[in-house]
Chimera marker file (.cmm) of the C-alpha trace (Angstrom):
<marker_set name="trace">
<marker id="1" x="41.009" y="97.821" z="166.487" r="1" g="1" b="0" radius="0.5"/>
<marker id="2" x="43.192" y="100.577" z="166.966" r="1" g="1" b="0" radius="0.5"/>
<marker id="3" x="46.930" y="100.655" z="165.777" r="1" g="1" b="0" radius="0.5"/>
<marker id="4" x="48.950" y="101.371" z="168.607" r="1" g="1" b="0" radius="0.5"/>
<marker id="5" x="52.567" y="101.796" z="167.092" r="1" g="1" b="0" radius="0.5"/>
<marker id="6" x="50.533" y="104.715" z="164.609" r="1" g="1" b="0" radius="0.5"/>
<marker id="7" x="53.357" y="107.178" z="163.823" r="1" g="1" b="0" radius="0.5"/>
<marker id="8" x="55.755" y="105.314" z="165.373" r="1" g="1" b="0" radius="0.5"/>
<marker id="9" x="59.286" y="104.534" z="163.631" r="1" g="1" b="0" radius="0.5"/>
<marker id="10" x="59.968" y="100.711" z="164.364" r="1" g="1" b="0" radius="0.5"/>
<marker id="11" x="61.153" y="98.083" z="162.665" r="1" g="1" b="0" radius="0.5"/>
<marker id="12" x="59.908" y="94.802" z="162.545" r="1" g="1" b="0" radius="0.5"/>
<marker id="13" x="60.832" y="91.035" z="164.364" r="1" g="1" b="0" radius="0.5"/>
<marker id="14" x="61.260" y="87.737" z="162.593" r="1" g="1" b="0" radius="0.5"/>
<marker id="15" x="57.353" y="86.744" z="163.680" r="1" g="1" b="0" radius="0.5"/>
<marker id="16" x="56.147" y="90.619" z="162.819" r="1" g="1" b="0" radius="0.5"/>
<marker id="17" x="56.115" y="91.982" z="166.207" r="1" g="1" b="0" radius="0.5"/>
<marker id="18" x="57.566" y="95.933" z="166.564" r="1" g="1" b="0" radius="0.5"/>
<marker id="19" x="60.613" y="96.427" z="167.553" r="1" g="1" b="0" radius="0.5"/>
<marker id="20" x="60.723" y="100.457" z="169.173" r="1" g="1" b="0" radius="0.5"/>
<marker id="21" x="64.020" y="102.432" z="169.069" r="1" g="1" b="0" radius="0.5"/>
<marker id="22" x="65.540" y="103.848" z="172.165" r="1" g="1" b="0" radius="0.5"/>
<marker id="23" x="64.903" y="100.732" z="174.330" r="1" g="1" b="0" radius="0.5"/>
<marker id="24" x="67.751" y="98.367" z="176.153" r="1" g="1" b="0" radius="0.5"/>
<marker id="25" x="66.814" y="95.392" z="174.863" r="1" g="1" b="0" radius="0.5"/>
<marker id="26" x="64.152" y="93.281" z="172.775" r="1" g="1" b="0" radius="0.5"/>
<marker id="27" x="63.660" y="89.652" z="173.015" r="1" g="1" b="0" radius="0.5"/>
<marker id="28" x="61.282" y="87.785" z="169.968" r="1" g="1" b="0" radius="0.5"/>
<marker id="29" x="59.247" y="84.749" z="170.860" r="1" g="1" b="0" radius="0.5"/>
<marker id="30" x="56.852" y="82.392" z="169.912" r="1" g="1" b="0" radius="0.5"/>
<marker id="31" x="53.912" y="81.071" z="171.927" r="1" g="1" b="0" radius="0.5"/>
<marker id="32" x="55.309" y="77.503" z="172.627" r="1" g="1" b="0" radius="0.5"/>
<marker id="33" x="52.658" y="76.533" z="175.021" r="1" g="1" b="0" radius="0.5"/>
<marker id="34" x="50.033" y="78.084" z="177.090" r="1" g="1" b="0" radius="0.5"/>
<marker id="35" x="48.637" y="76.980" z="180.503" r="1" g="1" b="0" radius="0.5"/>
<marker id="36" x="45.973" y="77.917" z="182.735" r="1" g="1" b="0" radius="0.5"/>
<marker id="37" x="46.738" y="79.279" z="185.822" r="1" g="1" b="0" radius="0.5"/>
<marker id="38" x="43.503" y="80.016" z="187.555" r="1" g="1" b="0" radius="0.5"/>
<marker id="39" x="42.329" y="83.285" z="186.399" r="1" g="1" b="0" radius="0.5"/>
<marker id="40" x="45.238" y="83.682" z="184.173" r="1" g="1" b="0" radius="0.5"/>
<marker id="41" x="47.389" y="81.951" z="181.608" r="1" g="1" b="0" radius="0.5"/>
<marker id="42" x="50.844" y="81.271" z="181.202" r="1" g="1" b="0" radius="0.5"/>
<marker id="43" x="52.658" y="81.909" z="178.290" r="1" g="1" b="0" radius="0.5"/>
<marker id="44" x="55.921" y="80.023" z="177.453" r="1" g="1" b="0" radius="0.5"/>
<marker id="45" x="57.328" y="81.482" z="174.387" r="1" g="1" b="0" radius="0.5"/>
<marker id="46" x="60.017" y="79.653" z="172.263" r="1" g="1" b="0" radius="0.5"/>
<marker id="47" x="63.483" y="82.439" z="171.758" r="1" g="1" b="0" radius="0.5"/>
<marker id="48" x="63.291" y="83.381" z="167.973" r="1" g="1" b="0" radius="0.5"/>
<marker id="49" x="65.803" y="86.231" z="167.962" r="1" g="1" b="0" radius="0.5"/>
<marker id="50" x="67.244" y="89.276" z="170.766" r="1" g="1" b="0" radius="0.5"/>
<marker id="51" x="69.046" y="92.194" z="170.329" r="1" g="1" b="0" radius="0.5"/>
<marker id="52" x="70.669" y="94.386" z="172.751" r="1" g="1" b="0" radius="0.5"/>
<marker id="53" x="71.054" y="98.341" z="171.742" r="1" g="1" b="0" radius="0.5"/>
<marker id="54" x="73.874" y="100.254" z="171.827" r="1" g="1" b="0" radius="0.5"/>
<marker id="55" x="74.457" y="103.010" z="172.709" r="1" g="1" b="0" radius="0.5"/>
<marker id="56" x="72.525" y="102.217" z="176.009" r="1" g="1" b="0" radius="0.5"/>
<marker id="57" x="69.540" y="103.933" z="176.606" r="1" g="1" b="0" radius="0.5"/>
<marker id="58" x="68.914" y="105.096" z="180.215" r="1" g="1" b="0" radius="0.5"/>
<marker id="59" x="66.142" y="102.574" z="181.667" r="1" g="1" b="0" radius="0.5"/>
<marker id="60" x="62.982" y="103.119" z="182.431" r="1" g="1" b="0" radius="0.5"/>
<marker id="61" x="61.579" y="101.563" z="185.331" r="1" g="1" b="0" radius="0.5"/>
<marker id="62" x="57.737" y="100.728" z="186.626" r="1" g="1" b="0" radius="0.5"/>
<marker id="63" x="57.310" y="100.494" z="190.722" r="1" g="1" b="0" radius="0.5"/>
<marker id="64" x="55.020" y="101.157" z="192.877" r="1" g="1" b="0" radius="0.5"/>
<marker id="65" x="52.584" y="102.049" z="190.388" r="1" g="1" b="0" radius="0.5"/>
<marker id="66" x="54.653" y="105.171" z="188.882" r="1" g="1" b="0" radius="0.5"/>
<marker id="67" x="57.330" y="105.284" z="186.142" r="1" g="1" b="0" radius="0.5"/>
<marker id="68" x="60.856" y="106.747" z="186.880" r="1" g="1" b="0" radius="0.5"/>
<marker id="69" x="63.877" y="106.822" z="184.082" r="1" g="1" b="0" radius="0.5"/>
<marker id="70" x="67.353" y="106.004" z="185.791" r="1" g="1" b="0" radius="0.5"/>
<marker id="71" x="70.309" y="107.404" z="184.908" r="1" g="1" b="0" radius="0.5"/>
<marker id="72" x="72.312" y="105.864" z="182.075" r="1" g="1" b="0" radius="0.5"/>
<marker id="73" x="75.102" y="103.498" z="182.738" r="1" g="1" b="0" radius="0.5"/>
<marker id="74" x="78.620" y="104.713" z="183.156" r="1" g="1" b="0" radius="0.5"/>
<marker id="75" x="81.126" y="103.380" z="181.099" r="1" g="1" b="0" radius="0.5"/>
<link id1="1" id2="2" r="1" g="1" b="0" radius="0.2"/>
<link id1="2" id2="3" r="1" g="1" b="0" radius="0.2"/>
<link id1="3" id2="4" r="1" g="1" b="0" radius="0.2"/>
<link id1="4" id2="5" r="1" g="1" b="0" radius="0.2"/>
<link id1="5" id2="6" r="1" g="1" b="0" radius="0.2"/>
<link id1="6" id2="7" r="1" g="1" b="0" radius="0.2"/>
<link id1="7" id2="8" r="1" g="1" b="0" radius="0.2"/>
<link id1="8" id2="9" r="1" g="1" b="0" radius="0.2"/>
<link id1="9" id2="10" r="1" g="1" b="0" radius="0.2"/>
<link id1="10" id2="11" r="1" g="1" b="0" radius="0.2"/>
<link id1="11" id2="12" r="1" g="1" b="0" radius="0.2"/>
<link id1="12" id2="13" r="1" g="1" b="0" radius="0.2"/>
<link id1="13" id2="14" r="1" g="1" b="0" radius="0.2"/>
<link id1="14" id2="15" r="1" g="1" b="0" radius="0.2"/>
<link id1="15" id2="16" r="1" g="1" b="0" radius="0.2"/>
<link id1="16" id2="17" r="1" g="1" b="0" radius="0.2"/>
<link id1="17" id2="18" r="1" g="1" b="0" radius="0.2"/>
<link id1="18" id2="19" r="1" g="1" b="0" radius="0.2"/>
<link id1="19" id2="20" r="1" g="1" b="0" radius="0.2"/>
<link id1="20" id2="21" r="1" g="1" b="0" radius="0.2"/>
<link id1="21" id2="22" r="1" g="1" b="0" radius="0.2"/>
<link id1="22" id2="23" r="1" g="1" b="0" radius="0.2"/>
<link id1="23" id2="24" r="1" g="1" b="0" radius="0.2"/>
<link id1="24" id2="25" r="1" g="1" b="0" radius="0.2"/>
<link id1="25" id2="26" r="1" g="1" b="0" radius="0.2"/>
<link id1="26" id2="27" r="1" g="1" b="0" radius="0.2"/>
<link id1="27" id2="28" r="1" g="1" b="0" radius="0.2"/>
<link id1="28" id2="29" r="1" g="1" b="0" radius="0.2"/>
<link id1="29" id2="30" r="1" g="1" b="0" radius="0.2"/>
<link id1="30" id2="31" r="1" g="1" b="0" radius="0.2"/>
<link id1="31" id2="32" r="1" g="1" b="0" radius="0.2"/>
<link id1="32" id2="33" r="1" g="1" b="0" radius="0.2"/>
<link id1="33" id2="34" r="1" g="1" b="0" radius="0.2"/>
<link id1="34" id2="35" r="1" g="1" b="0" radius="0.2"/>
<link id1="35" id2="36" r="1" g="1" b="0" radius="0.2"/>
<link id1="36" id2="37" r="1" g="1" b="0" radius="0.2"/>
<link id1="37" id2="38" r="1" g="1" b="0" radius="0.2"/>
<link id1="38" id2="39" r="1" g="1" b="0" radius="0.2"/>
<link id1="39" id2="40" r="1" g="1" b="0" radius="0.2"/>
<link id1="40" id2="41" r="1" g="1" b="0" radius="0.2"/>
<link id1="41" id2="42" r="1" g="1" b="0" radius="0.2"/>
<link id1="42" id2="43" r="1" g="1" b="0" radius="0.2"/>
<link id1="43" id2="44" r="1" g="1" b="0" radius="0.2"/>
<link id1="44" id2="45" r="1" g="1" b="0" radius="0.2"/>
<link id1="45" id2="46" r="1" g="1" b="0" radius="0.2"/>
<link id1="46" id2="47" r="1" g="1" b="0" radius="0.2"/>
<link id1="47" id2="48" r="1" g="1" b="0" radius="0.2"/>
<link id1="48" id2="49" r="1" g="1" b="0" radius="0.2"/>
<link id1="49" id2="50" r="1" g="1" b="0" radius="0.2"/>
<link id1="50" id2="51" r="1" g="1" b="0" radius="0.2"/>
<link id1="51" id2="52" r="1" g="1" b="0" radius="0.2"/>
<link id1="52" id2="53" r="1" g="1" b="0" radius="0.2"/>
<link id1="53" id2="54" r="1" g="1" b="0" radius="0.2"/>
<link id1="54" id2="55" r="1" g="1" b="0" radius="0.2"/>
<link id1="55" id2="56" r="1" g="1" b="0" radius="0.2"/>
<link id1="56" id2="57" r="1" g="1" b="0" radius="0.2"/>
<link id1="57" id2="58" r="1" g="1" b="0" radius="0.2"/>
<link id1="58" id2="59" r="1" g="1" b="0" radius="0.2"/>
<link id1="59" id2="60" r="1" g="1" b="0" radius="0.2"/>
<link id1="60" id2="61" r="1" g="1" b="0" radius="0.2"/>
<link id1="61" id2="62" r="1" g="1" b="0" radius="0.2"/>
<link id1="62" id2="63" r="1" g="1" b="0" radius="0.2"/>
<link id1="63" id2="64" r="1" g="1" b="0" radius="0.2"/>
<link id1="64" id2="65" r="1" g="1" b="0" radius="0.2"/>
<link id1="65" id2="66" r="1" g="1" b="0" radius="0.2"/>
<link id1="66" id2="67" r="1" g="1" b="0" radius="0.2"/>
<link id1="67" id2="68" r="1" g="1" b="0" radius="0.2"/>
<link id1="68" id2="69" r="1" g="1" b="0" radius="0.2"/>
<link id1="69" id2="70" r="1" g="1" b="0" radius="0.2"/>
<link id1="70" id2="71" r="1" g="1" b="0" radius="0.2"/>
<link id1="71" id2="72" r="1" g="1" b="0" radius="0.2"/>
<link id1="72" id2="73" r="1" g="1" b="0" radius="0.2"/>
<link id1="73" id2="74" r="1" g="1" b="0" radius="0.2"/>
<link id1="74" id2="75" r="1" g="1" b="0" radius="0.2"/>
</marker_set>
């Protein structure tokens, strides 16, 4: 399996999980419970730790299919 952070600088959450720089915000869970949903499953994930950055990045959002990075906020 390939690593996919490879290069990357993070740092690491309480249960291991990277952390990357430049993002707004990063929440750390723990699978709590799981249940089917048809052809899926849902995750509920017990709040370990969250951190918000600062300064704020500008956000990057996903619709439609395509990426687009808003402008930062003001103030």
């Amino acid at each position: 399996m390939e690593d996919r952070f490879e290069g990357l600088t993070y740092t690491s959450a309480i249960t291991g999980a990277p952390i990357l720089p430049d993002v707004l915000a990063w929440v750390d869970c723990r699978v709590w419970a799981a249940y089917g949903g048809g052809d899926h499953t849902i995750f509920v994930g017990e709040v370990l730790a969250a951190g918000v950055n600062d300064p704020v990045p500008a956000p990057l959002l996903y619709f439609h299919r395509q990426w687009a990075k808003l402008d930062p906020p003001k103030g």
